[in-house]
C-alpha positions in Angstrom: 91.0 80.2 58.0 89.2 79.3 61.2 91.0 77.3 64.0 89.3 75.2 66.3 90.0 71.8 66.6 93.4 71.7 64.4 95.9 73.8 66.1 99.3 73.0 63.8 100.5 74.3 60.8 102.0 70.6 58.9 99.6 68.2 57.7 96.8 70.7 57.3 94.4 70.3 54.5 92.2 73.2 55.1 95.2 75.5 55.5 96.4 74.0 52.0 92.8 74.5 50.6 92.7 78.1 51.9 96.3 78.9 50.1 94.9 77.4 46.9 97.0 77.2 43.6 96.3 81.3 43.3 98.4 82.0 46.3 96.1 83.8 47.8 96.8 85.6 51.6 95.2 83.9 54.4 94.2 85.2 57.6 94.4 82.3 60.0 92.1 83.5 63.0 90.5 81.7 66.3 87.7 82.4 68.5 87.7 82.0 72.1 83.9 80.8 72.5 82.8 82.2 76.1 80.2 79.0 76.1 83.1 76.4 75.8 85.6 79.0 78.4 83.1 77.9 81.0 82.3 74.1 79.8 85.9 73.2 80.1 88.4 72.2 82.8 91.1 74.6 84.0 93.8 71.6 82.3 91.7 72.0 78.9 91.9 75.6 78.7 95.4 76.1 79.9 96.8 73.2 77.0 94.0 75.5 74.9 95.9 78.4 75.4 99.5 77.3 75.5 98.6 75.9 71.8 97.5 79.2 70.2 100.5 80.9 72.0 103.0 78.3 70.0 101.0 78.5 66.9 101.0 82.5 67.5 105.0 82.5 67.6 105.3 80.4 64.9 103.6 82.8 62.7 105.3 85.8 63.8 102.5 87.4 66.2 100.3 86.8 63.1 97.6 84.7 64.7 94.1 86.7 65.3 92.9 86.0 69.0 89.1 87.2 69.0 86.4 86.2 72.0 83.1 86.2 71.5 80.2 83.9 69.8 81.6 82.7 66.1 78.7 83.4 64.2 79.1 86.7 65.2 82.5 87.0 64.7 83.2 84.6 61.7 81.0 86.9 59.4 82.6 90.2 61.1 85.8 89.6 60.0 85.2 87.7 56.9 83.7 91.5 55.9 86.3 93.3 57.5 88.8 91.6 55.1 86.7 91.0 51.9 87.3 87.3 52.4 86.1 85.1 49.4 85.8 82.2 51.5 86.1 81.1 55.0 88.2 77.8 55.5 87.6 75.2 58.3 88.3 71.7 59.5 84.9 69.8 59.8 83.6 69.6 63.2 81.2 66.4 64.1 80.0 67.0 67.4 76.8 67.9 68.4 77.7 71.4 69.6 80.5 72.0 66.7 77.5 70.9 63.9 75.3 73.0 65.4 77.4 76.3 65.6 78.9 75.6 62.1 75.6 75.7 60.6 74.4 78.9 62.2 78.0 80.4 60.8 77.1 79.5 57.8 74.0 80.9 57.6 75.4 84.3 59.2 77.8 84.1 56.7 75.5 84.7 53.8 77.0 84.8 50.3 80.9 84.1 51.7 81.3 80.1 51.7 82.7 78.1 54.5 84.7 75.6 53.1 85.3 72.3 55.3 88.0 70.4 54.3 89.6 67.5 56.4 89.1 66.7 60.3 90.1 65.4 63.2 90.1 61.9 62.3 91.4 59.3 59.9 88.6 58.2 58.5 85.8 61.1 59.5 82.3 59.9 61.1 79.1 58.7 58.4 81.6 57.5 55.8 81.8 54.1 57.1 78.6 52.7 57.0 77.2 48.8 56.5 76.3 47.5 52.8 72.9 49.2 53.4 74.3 52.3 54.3 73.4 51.8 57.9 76.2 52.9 60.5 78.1 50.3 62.6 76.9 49.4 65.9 79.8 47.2 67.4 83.5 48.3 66.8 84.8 44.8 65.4 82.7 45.1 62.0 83.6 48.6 62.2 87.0 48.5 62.0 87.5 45.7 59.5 85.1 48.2 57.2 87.5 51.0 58.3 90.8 49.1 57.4 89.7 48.4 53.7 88.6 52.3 53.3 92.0 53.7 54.1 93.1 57.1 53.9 95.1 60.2 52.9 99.2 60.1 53.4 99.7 63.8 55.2 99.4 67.2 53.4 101.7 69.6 52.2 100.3 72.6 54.0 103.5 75.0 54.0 102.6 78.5 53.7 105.1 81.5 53.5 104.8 84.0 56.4 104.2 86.4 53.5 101.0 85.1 53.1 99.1 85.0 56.2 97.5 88.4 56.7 98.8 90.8 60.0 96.2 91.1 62.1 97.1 94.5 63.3 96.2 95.8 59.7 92.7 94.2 60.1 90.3 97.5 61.0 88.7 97.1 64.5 89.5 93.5 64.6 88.5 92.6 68.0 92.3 91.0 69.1 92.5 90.5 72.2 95.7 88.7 73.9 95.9 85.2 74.4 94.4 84.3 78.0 97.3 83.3 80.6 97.2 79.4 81.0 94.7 79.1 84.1 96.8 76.3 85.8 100.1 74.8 84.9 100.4 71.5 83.0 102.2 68.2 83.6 103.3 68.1 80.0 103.8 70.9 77.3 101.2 71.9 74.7 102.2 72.5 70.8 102.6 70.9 67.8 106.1 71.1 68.2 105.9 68.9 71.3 103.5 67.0 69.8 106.0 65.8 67.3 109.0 65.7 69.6 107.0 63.1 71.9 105.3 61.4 68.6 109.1 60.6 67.6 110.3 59.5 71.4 107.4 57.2 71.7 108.1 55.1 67.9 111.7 55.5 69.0 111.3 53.9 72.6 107.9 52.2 73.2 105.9 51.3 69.9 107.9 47.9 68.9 106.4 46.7 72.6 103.6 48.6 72.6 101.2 45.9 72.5 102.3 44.0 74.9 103.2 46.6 77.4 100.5 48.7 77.0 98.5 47.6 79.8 101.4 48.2 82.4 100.0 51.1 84.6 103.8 51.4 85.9 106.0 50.7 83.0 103.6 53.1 80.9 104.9 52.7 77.8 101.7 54.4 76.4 102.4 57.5 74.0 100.5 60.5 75.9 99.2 61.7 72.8 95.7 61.7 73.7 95.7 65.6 74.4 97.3 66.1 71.1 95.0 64.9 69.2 92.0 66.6 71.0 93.5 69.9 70.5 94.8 68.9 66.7 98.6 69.7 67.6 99.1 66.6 65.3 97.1 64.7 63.1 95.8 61.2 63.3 97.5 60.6 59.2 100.9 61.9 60.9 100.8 59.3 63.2 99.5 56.3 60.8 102.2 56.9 58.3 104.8 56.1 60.9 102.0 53.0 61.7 102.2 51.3 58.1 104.1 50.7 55.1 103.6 53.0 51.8 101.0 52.0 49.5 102.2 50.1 46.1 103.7 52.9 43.8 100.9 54.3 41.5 98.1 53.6 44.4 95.8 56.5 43.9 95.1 57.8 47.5 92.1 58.2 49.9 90.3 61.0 50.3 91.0 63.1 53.2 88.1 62.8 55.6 86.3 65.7 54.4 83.3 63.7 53.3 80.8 65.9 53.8 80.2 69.8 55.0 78.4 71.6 57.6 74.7 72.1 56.4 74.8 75.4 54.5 78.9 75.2 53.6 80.0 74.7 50.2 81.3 71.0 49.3 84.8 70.7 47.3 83.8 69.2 44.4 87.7 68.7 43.5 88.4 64.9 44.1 89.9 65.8 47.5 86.9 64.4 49.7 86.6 61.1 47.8 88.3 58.0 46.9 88.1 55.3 44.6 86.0 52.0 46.1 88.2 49.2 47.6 91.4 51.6 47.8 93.2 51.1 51.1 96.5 52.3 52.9 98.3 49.2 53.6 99.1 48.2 57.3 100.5 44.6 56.5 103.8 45.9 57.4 103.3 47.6 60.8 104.7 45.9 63.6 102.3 44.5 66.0 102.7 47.2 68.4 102.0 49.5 65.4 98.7 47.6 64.4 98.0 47.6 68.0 98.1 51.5 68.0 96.4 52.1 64.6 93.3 49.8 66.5 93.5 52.6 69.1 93.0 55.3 66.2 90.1 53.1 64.8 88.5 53.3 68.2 88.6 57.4 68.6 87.2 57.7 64.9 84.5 54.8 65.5 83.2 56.6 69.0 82.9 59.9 67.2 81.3 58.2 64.4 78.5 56.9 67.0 78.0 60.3 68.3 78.0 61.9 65.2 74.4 59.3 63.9 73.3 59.5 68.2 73.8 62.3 68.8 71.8 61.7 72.0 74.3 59.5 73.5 76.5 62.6 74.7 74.8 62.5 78.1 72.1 59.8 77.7 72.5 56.0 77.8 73.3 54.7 73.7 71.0 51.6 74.5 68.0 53.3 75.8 66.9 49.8 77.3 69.0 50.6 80.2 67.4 54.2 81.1 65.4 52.2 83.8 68.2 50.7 85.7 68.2 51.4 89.5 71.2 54.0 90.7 72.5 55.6 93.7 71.9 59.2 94.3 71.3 59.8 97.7 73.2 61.3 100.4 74.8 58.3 100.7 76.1 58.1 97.3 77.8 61.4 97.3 80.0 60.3 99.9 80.6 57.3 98.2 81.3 59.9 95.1 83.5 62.2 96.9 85.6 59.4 98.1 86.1 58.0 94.4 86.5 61.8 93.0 89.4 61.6 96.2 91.0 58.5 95.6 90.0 57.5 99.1 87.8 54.2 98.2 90.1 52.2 100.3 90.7 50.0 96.8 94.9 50.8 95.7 94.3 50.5 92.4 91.0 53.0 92.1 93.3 55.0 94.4 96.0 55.4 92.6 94.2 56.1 88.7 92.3 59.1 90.5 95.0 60.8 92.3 97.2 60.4 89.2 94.1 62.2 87.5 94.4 64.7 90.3 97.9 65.9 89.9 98.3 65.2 86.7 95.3 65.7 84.3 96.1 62.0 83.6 95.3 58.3 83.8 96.4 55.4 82.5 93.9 53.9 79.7 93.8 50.3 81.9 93.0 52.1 84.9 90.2 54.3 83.5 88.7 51.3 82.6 88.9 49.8 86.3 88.0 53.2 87.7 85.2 54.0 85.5 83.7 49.9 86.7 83.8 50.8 90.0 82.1 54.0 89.8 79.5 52.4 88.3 79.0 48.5 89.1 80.8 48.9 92.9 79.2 52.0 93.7 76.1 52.1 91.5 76.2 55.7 90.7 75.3 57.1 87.3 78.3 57.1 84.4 77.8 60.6 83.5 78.7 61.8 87.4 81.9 60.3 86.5 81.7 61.4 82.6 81.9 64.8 84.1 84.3 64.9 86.6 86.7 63.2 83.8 86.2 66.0 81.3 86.8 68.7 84.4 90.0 66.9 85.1 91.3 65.4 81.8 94.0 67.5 80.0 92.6 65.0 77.3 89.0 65.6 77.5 87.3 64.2 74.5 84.0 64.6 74.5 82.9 61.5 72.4 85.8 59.1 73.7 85.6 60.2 77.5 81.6 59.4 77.4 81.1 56.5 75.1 84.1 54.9 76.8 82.5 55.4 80.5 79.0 53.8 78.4 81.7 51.0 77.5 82.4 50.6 81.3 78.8 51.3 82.7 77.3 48.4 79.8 75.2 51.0 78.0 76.7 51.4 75.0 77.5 50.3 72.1 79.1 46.9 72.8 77.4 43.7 72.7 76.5 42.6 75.6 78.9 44.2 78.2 76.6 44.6 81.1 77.9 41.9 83.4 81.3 42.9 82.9 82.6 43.8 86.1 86.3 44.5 86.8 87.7 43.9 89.8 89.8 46.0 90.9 91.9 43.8 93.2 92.2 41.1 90.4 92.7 43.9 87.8 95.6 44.9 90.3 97.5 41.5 90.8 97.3 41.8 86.9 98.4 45.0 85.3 100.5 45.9 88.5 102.0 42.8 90.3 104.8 44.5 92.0 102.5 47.2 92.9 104.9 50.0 91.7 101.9 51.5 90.3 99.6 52.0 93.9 103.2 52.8 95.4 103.6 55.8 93.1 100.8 57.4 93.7 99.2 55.8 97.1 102.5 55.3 99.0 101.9 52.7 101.8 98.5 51.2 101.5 99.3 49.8 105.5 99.7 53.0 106.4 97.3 54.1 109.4 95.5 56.9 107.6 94.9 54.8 104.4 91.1 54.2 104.6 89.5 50.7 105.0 87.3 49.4 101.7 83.9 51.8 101.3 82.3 48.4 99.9 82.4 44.7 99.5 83.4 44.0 95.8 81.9 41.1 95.9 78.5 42.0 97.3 78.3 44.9 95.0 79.0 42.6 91.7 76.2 40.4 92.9 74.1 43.6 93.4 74.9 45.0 90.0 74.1 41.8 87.9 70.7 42.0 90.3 69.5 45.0 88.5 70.8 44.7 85.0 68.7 41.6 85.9 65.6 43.6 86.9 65.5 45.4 83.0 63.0 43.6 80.7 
């Protein structure tokens, strides 16, 4: 079995598929990609490696550590150990699809076997009457409520059955890379499911209402979880809604279709029958709130996965012309955002809680992400990117169709002359201004800067050139 995005051990199809009915032995290997090493943040690779070091103890020093390029080393070792299939969780992403199919092809004759992924309901399966994928979330998600989807697997294996690597001729281990930086929050699937539990214990029954609360934060940091696949999306929904009637036949597992070149299950397991749905009429409203949240991740890799263009380019291509920033100028204006230095408490405070802590809010993104892009006019993806270097909780389709969200090229209706602002946004979300005190301190202090703009000039001068697009 090959690890990538689905670092766990419970609630693991693929692992489950891999064990079989034959108990077969499994080795459970992952590759350290040099290309992504140097793509991703010092916080991404450190909550990277802490994760393979918890899933390495909790299979006994049995997890294979390689580095190199995976359709080089897939194929090596499925040889090295006569493997009779190789065993992974889908990948949609541009990049994932991409190196998935050239592993397959290096594979050869040996099958890789997808089975499950990263979301509840995975990207091309939810699609209009005419088989035409959603454009606007609302639609989307009623569609995605009636599908449904799988309660958790049964993937228990006995250590017995995971192979040792060090019997594994020339196997290429190599030791799991020290963390490059330390985290504000532990890595694992065992934390994963200790913070799962303290968040429905403490903050899901006012979860909807206080989830907007910068200070009282009541959200359930388990963003980075996710990413990395310490726990999976059907864990957290089956804490999120009531048990299907008695007798309900399930829904499929997600693993509706395989990497061009990989062999497609053909046992029930990736299909459903039409109309089934996992019942959510009994979740609290701050558990239908949440499970909206969960719609949101699978529907922005689902628009990724049919644009695949819309990683780094605008989704609405009418906007490619719009008039941005990029002169001298507007690097300052950059490196005082990147700083938390704009002279605006609220932008202040979301980016230096980013800074120390690989962190922010989901409300303040949102109000960060605005003025980047309507107050200082600078492209989304300059922000895109410095949110990925920073996150702990990178996500490549989330983090970039949500700054689209805030820059008005995506998906979304008509979202253009949406501008937040941020002193508004501020008397809001964070009256007492515990928030800004947190992480500013005294915003009459002597060395807290004066505004870089006029908030109100600059919304007249955004709505000026969305104006100026034909």
């Amino acid at each position: 079995m090959w690890l990538r995005r689905d670092l766990r051990l419970s609630d693991q199809p693929a692992l489950a598929t891999a064990r079989g009915t034959d108990d077969s032995s499994v080795l459970l290997c992952f590759v350290v990609d040099p290309r992504l090493e140097k793509s991703s943040g010092e916080r991404r690779l450190a909550f990277l490696f802490d994760s393979l070091r918890e899933l390495d103890a909790k299979l006994d020093g049995r997890l294979l550590v390689v580095r190199g390029r995976p359709d080089e080393e897939i194929p090596r070792l499925a040889q090295a150990v006569d493997a009779e299939a190789v065993h992974i969780s889908e990948d949609f992403s541009p990049f994932g699809r991409r190196r998935d199919e050239a592993v397959a092809e290096a594979l050869g004759d040996i099958p890789l076997e997808a089975t499950g992924s990263p979301y509840l309901v995975s990207p091309g399966r939810i699609t209009k009457d005419d088989g035409n994928p959603y454009k606007v979330f609302t639609p989307y998600f009623r569609r995605w409520s009636e599908h449904g989807w799988r309660k958790p697997a049964d993937s228990s294996i006995p250590g017995s059955a995971v192979v040792d690597p060090s019997e594994v001729k020339k196997s290429g281990r190599i030791k799991i890379p020290k963390a490059p930086t330390k985290l504000s929050f532990p890595a694992g699937e065992d934390a994963a499911l200790a913070r799962w539990a303290e968040f429905v214990d403490d903050d899901l029954a006012g979860y909807d209402t206080g989830r907007d609360d910068p200070a009282g934060d009541v959200t359930s940091r388990m963003s980075a979880y996710l990413k990395y696949g310490n726990i999976h999306p059907r864990t957290l929904a089956a804490d999120l809604t009531r048990p299907a009637p008695r007798g309900a036949k399930e829904r499929g597992d997600g693993a509706d279709s395989a990497p061009r070149g990989a062999k497609e299950r053909s046992d029930g397991a990736d299909s459903a029958p039409r109309g089934a749905k996992e019942r959510s009429d009994g979740a609290s409203r701050g558990g239908q709130a949440y499970l909206r949240e969960l719609a949101f991740r699978d529907f922005y890799a689902d628009v990724l996965y049919h644009w695949p263009h819309s990683l780094w380019h605008n989704w609405n291509r009418q906007f490619d012309d719009i008039a941005l920033d990029t002169d001298e100028k507007a690097y300052e204006r950059f490196e005082a955002w990147k700083a938390g230095r704009t002279g605006f408490p609220l932008v202040d405070a979301g980016m230096r809680q980013l800074a120390e802590t690989g962190w922010m809010h989901n409300r303040v993104r949102m109000v960060t992400a605005s003025f980047l892009v309507k107050d200082l006019h600078l492209p989304w993806w300059w922000g895109a990117e410095w949110f990925l270097e920073q996150l702990v909780d990178g996500d490549m389709a989330s983090n970039n169709h949500g700054w689209q969200w805030a820059a008005g090229t995506g998906t979304d209706a008509a979202p253009y002359f949406r501008v937040f602002n941020p002193e508004a946004q501020a008397k809001k979300f964070d009256p007492k201004g515990e928030y800004v005190r947190r992480w500013v301190g005294d915003t009459d202090a002597d060395d807290y800067p004066e505004p870089i703009v006029d908030h109100k000039t600059e919304r007249e001068e955004a709505l000026r050139r969305f104006g100026e697009i034909p």
